[in-house]
C-alpha positions as CSV (number, residue, x, y, z in Angstrom):
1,X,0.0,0.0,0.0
2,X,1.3,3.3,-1.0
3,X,0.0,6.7,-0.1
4,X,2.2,8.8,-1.7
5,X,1.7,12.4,-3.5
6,X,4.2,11.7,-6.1
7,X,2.1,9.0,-7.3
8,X,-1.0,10.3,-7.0
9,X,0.4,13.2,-9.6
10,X,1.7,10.6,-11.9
11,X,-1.7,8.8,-11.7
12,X,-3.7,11.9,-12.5
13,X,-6.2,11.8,-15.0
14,X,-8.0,13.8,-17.1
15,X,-11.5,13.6,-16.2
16,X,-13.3,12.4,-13.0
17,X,-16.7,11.5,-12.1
18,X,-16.5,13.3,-8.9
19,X,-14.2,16.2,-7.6
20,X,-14.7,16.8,-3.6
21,X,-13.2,20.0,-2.5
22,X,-12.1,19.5,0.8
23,X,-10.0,16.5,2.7
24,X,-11.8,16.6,6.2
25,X,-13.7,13.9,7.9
26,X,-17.1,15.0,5.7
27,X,-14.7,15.3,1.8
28,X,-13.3,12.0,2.9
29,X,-16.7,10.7,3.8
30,X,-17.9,11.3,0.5
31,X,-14.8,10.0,-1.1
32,X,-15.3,6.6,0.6
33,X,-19.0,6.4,-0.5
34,X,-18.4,7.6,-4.0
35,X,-15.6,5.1,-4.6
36,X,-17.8,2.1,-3.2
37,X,-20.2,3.3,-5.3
38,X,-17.7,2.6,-8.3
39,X,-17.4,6.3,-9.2
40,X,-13.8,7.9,-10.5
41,X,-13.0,10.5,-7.2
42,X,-10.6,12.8,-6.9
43,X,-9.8,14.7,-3.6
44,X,-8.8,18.3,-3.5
45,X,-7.3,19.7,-0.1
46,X,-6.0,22.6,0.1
47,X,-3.7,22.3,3.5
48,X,-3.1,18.8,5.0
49,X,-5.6,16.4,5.9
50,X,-8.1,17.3,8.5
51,X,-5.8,20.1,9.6
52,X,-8.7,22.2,10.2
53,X,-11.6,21.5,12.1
54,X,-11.3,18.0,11.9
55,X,-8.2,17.5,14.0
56,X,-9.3,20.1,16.6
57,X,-12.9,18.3,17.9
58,X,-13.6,17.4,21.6
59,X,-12.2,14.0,20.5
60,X,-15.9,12.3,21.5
61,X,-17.9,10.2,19.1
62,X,-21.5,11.2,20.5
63,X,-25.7,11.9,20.0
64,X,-24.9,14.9,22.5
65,X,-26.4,15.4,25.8
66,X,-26.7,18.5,25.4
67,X,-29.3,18.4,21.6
68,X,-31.3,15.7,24.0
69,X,-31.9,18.1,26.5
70,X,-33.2,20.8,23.9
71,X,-35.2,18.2,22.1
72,X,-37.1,17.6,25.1
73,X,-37.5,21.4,26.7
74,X,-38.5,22.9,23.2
75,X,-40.1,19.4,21.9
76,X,-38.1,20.2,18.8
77,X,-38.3,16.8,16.5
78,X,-35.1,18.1,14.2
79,X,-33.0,17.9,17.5
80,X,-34.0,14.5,18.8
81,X,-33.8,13.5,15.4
82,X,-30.4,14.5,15.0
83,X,-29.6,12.6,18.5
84,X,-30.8,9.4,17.1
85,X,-28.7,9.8,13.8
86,X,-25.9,10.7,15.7
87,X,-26.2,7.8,18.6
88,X,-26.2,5.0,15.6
89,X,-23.2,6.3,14.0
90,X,-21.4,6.2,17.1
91,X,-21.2,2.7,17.3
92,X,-20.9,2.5,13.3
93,X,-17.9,4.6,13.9
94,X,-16.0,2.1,17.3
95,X,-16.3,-0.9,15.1
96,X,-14.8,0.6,12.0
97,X,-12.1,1.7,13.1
98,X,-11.3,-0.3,16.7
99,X,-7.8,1.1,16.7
100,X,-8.9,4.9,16.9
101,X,-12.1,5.0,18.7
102,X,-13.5,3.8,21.7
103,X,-15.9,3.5,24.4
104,X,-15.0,6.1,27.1
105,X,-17.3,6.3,30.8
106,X,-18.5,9.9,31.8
107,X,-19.2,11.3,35.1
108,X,-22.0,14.2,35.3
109,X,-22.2,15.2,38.8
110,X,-25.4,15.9,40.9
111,X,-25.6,18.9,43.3
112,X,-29.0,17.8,44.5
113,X,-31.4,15.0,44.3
114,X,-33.9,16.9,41.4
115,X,-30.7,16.9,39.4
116,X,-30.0,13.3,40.4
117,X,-33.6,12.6,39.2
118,X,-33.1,14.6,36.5
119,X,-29.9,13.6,34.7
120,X,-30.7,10.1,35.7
121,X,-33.7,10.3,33.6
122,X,-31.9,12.0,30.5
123,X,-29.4,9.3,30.4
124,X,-31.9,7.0,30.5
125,X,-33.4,7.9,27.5
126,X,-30.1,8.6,25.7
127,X,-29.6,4.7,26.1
128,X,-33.1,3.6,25.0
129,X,-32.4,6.4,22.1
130,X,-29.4,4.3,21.0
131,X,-31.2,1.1,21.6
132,X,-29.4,-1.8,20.4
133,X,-26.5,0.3,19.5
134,X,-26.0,1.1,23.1
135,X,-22.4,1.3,24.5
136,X,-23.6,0.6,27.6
137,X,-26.0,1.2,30.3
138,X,-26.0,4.4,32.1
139,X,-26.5,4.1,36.0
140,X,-26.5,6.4,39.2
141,X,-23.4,6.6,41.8
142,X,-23.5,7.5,45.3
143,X,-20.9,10.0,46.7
144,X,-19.1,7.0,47.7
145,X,-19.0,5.4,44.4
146,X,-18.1,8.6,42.5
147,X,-14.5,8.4,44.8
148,X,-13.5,5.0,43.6
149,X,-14.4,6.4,40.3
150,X,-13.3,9.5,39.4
151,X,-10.8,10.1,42.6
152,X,-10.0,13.5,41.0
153,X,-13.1,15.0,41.8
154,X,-13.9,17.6,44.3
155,X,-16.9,15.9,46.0
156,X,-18.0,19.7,47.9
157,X,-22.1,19.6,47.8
158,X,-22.0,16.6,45.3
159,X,-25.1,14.4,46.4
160,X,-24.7,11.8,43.7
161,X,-23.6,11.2,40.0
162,X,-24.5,9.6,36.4
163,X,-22.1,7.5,34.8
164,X,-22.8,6.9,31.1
165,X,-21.2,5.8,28.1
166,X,-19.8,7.6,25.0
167,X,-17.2,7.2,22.7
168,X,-13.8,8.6,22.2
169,X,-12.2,9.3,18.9
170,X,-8.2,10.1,17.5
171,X,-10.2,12.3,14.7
172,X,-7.1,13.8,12.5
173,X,-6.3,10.0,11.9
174,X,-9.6,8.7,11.3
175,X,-10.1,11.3,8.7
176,X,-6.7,9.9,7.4
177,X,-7.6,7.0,7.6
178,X,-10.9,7.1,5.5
179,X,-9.0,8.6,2.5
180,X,-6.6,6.1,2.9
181,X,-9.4,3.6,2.4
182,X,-10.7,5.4,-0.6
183,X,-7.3,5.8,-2.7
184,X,-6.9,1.7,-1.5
185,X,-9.9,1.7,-3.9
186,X,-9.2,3.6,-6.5
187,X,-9.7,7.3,-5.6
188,X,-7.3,9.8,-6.3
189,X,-6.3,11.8,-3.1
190,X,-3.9,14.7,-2.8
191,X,-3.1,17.1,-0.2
192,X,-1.2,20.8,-0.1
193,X,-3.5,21.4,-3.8
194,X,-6.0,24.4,-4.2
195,X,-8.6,25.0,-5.8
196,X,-8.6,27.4,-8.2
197,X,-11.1,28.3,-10.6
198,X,-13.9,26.3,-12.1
199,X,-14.7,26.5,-16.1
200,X,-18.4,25.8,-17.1
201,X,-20.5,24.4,-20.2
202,X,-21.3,28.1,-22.5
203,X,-24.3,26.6,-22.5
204,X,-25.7,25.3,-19.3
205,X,-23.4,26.9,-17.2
206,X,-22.8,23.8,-15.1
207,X,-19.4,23.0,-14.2
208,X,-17.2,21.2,-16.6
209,X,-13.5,21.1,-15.5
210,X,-11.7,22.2,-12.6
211,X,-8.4,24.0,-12.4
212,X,-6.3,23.4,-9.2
213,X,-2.8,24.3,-8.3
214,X,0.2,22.5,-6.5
215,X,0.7,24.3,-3.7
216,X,4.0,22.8,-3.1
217,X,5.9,21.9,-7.0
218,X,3.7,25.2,-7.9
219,X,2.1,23.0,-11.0
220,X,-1.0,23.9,-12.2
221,X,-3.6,21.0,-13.7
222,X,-7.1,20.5,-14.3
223,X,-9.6,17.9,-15.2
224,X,-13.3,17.7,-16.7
225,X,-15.7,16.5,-14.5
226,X,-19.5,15.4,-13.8
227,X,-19.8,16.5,-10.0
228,X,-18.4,18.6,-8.0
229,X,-18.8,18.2,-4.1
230,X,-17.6,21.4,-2.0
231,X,-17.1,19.4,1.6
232,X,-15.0,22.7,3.2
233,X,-16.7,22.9,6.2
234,X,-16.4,26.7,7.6
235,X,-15.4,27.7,4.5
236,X,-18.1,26.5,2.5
237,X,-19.3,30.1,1.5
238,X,-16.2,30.7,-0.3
239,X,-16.5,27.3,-2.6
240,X,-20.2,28.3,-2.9
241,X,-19.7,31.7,-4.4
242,X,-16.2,30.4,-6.5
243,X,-18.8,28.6,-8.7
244,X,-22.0,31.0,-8.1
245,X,-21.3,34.6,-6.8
246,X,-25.2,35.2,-6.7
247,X,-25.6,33.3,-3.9
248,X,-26.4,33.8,-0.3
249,X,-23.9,32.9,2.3
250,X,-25.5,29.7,4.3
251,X,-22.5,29.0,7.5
252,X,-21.9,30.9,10.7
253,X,-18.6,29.9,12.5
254,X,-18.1,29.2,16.3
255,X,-14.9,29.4,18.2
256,X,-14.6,25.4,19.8
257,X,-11.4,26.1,22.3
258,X,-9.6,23.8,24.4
259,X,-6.7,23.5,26.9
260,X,-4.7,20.4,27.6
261,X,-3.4,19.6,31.4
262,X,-1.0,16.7,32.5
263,X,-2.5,13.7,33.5
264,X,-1.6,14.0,37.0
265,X,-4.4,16.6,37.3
266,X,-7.2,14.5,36.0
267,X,-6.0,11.0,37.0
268,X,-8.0,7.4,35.8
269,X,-9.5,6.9,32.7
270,X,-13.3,8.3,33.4
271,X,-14.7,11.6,31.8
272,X,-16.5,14.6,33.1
273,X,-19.3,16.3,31.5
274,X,-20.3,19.7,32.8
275,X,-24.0,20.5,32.1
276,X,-24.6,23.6,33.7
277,X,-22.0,26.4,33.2
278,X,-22.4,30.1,34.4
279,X,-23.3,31.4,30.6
280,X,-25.0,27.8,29.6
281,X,-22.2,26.0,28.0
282,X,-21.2,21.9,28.5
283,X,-17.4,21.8,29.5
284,X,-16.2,18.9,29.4
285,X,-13.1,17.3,31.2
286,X,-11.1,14.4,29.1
287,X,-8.7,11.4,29.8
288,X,-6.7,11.9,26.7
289,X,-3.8,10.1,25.8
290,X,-1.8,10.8,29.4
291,X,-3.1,13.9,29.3
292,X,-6.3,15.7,30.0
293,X,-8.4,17.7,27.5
294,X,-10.8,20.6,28.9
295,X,-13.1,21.8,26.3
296,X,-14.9,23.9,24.8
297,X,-15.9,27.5,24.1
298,X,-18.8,28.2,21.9
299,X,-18.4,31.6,20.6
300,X,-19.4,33.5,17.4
301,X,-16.2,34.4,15.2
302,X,-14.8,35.3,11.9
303,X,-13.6,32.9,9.8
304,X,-10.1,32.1,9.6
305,X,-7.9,29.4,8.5
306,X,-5.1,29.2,12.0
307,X,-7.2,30.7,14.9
308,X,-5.2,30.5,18.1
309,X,-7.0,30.6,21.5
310,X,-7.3,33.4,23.5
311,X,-6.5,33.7,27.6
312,X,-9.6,34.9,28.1
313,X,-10.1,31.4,26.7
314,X,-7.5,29.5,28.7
315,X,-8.7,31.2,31.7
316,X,-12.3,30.3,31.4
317,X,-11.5,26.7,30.9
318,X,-8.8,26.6,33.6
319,X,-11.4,27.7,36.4
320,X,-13.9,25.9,35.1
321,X,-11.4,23.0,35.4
322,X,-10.6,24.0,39.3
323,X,-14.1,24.1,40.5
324,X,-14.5,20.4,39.9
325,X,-10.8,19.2,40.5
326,X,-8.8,18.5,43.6
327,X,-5.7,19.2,42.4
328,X,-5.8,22.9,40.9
329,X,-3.9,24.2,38.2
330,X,-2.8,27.1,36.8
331,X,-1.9,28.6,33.2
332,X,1.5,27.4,33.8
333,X,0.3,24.0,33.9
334,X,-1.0,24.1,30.3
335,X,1.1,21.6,27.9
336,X,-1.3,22.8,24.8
337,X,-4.2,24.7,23.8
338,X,-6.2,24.8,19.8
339,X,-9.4,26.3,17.9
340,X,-11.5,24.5,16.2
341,X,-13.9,26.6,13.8
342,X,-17.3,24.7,14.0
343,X,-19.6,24.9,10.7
344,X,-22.8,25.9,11.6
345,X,-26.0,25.8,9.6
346,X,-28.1,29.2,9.1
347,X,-31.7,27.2,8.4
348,X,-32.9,30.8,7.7
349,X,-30.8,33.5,5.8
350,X,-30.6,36.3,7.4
351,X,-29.7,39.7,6.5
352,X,-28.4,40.4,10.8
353,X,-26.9,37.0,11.4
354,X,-27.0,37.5,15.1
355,X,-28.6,34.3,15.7
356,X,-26.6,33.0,19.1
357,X,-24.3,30.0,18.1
358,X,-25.7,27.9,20.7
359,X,-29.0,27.8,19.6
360,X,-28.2,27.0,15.7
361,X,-28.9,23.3,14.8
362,X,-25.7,21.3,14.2
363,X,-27.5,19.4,11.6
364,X,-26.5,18.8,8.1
365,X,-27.8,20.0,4.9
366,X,-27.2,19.0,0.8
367,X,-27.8,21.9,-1.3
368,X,-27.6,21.8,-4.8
369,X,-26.9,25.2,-6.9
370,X,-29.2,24.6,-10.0
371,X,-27.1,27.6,-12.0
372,X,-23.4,25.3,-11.4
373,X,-24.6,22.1,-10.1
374,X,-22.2,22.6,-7.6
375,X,-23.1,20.6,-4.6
376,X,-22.4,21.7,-1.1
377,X,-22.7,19.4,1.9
378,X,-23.4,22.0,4.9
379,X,-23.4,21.8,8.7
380,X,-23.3,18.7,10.6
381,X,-20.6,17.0,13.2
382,X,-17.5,14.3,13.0
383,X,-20.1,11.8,14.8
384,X,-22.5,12.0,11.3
385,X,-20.1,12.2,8.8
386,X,-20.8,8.9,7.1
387,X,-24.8,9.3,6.5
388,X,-23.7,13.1,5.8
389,X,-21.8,11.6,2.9
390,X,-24.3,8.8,2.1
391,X,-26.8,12.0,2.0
392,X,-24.9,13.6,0.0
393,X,-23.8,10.6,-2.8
394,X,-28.2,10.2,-2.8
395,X,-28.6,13.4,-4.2
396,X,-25.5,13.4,-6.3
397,X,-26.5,10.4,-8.1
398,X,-30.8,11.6,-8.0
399,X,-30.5,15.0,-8.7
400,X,-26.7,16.2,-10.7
401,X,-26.0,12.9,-12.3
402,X,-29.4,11.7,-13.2
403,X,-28.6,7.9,-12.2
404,X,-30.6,5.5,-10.0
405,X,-29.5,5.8,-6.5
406,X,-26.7,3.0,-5.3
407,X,-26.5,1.5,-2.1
408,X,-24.3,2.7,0.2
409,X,-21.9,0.6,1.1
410,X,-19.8,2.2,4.4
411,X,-22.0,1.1,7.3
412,X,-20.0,-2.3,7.7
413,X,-16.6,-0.7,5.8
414,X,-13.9,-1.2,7.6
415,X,-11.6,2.1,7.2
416,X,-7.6,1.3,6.9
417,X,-6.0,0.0,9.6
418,X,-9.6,-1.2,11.2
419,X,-9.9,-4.6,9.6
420,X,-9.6,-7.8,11.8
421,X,-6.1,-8.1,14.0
422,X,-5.0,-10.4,16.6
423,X,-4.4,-7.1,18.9
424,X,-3.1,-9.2,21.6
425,X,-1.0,-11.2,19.8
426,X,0.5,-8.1,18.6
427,X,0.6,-6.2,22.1
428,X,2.1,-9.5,23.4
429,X,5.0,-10.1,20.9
430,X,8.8,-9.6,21.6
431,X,9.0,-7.0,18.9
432,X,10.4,-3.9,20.2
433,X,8.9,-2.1,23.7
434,X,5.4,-2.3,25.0
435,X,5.3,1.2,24.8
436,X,6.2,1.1,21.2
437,X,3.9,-1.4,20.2
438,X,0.4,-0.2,22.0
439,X,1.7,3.5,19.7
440,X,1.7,2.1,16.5
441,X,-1.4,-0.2,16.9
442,X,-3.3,2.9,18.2
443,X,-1.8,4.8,14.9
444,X,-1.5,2.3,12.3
445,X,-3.8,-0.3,13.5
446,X,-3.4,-3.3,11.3
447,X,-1.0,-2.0,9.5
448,X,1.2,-1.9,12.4
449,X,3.2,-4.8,11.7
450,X,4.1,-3.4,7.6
451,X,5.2,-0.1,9.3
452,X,7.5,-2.1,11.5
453,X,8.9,-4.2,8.7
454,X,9.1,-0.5,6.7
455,X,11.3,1.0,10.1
456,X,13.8,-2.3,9.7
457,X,14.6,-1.8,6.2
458,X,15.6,1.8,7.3
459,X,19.1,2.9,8.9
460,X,18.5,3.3,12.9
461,X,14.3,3.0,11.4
462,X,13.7,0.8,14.5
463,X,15.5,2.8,17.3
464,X,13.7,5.5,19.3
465,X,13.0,9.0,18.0
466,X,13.7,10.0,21.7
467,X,14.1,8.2,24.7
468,X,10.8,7.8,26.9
469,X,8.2,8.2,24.0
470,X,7.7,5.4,21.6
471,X,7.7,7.0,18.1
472,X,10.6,5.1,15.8
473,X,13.2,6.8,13.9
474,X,11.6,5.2,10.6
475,X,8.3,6.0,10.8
476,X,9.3,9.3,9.4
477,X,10.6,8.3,6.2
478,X,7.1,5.9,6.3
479,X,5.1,8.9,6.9
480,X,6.9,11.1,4.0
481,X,6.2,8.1,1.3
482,X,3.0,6.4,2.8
483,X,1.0,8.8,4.5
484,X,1.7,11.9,2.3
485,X,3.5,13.9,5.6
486,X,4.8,17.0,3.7
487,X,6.1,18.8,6.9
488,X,6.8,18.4,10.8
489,X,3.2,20.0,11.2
490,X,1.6,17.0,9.3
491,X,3.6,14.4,11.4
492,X,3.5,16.4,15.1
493,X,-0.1,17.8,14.9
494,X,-2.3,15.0,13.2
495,X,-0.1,11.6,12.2
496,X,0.9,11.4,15.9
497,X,-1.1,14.4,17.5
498,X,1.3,14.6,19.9
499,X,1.9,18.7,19.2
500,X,-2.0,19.0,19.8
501,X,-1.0,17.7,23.4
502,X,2.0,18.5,24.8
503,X,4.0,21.6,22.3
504,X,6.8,21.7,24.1
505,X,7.4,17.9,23.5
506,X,6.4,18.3,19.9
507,X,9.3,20.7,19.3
508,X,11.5,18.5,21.2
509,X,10.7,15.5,18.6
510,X,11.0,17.6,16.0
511,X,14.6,19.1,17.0
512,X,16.0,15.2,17.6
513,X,15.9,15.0,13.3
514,X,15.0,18.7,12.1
515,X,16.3,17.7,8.2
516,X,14.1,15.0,8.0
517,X,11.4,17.8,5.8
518,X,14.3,19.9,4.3
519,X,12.8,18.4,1.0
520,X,9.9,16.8,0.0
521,X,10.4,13.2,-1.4
């Protein structure tokens, strides 16, 4: 298996069934469909894969708390419906991809016995909601429970707890790992290439070809086409008015901030979720890879392709953190902190946009653009990406290509790396450390073992990277020619996320071979 941007240059052809714009976790949904569907797919992104929203999520798989709790109070049928979408992906998701998601227990703490009635009900309902598909069941904790627990917790005026089930997600490799999936089949996937300018029919004014540009050998190309997906997220509008300028702008953009904490702050491996926060927010605190995550904001903002959190931001999470934690912290004590733009749906255009961000539905929506036939697949969340892109193919095939809809064929598709594996077997061989093993079956999954057989064909490939952390000295080169890492950004920040954790570390690994991305092989 090769996943290289060199070849898929030399494999570029000259016409496509399907060009998606965009190489997050919704473009690579699509891609996966589309190519199971036996279309010809090429993937446009314009920076690295998922380095965008996608690789800056809460990490949860989830139907959301949160929308149940709004479906209910307002009876609104589009939010429980969205809840019950959302609660069978989640399981869809955990069995696709074993090695990169997983169940995760979460603690929401009681402060009196209504709320203990309360919550207990909710989760109740989130579980029947899931039905079949249900992690597992949700039940109530005493005070004395809730220690052996979740130790960390300050148990000041806590009268009881609900322990429920969600799941947990490593999200800038999952969306990897779909496009991986898709090229395995056929698709054609590159990263670091722009779009930049569509030709249409004189006639019909649909789109014909696309033009897009190397952003790294500075090459331009194009291609004809039958349908274009734009799959940008938060920058949808942009994509939208490229191939229409007549139209509307449809997406609002929140500010999703969070702030990473040692583990020694937020020992054991159980979750807390937050329901009621001073300005009606869910915080949520994380076991996260020997670290914990505390997130998130949900603010209005411009839109913008690096956002960097604020310390308004880091403070708001910090004492949010230290009103449920025993051991405090302090800014000091942050290892890591990112943005992450969420793509919000306007259901109503309109010419203020003040709508609060809290209050717009995080569902999804396929519009087509009868003047381009540009198709643009809106809104939604990581948890609903793969019936967002089975959506999304539907209409494709119904409405722009004027074929009878194909089944969809991802519900039971493994993505790379999530087909079966003896997992203990692997865990338990005598090939290098544990350490080093559990790492590259939590990255690689079943292809673990090829990237170790890669690493021993490669001077030093097998030795440490640095001593203490388990990344190999090979897996570099195996990144560079198999998991198209242009940069130390692609590798640090989403091929081992380990920037997105602990910065300070991540320049450390990346001083201990700095020439490794003087050029691009």
């Amino acid at each position: 298996m090769s996943f290289s941007r060199q070849e898929q240059f030399e494999n570029l052809s000259d016409s496509y069934d399907i060009c998606v714009i965009g190489g997050g976790a919704t473009g690579a949904g699509v891609a996966l469909d589309a190519t199971l569907r036996g279309y010809k797919v090429i993937v446009l992104e314009k920076g690295d894969f998922a380095s965008q929203t996608s690789s800056k999520s809460t990490k949860l798989v989830h139907g959301g708390v949160r929308y149940l709790e709004q479906a209910v109070k307002n009876l609104d049928w589009q939010q429980f419906k969205m809840v019950y979408k959302a609660l069978h992906e989640r399981k869809i998701m955990l069995q696709n991809a074993p090695h990169l998601a997983h169940p995760l227990a979460l603690l929401t703490p009681c402060y009196s016995w209504f709320d203990r009635a309360y919550y207990r009900i909710g989760m109740w309902l989130y579980d029947k909601i899931a039905g079949s598909t249900n992690l597992k069941d949700s039940r109530g904790l005493n005070k004395k429970e809730i220690l052996k627990e979740v130790p960390a917790l300050n148990l000041k005026k806590i009268v009881g707890g609900i322990l429920y089930y969600d799941g947990q997600m490593n999200d800038a490799r999952y969306a990897l790992s779909i496009l991986q999936e898709a090229e395995k089949l056929g698709a054609t996937v590159i990263n670091y290439t722009e779009l930049s300018s569509f030709t249409s029919s004189h006639k019909s004014l649909k789109i014909k070809q696309v033009h897009g540009r190397d952003l790294l050998g500075n090459k331009e190309f194009q291609f004809h086409v039958r349908a274009v997906i734009n799959a940008t997220g938060p920058f949808t509008d942009k994509i939208r008015k490229l191939a229409n300028p007549n139209l509307q702008e449809r997406m609002k953009v929140s500010r999703g901030a969070h702030i990473v904490l040692d583990k020694k702050f937020w020992p054991g491996d159980t979750a807390l979720l937050i329901p009621k926060t001073d300005d009606g927010r869910v915080v949520f605190l994380l076991p996260w890879c020997g670290y914990v995550l505390v997130g998130t904001t949900d603010d209005a903002d411009k839109l913008s392709e690096n956002p960097i959190i604020f310390e308004e931001e880091k403070t708001y999470l910090l004492e949010y953190f230290n009103r449920y934690a025993v051991e405090k912290a302090n800014t000091s004590d942050i290892k890591a902190g990112f943005v992450g733009l969420r793509p919000l749906l306007q259901v109503q255009l309109q010419a203020d946009m003040q709508t609060d961000t809290k209050s717009l539905v995080r569902d999804h929506e396929v519009e087509v653009d009868r003047k381009s036939n540009l198709v643009s697949i809106m809104g939604g969340k990581w948890t609903t990406y793969r019936i967002m892109a089975e959506d999304t193919m539907d209409i494709v095939e119904t409405e722009v290509l004027n074929v009878p809809k194909s089944p969809c064929l991802t519900k039971n598709h493994f993505i790379m790396g999530g087909d079966d594996f003896d997992v203990d077997q692997f865990l338990d061989s005598e090939v290098l450390n544990l350490s080093t093993r559990r790492h590259l079956y939590e990255t690689y999954g079943s292809m673990a073992p090829k990237v170790i057989e890669f690493c021993q064909h490669v001077p030093q490939g097998t030795e440490l990277l640095m001593d203490g952390f388990p990344y190999l000295q090979g897996e570099i080169d195996y990144l560079k020619k198999h998991e198209m890492a242009t940069c130390w950004d692609d590798v640090i920040d989403r091929r081992w996320g380990v920037g997105l954790r602990d910065e300070e570390l991540g320049r450390k690994l990346m001083d201990t071979k700095k020439e490794a991305f003087a050029s691009i092989s």
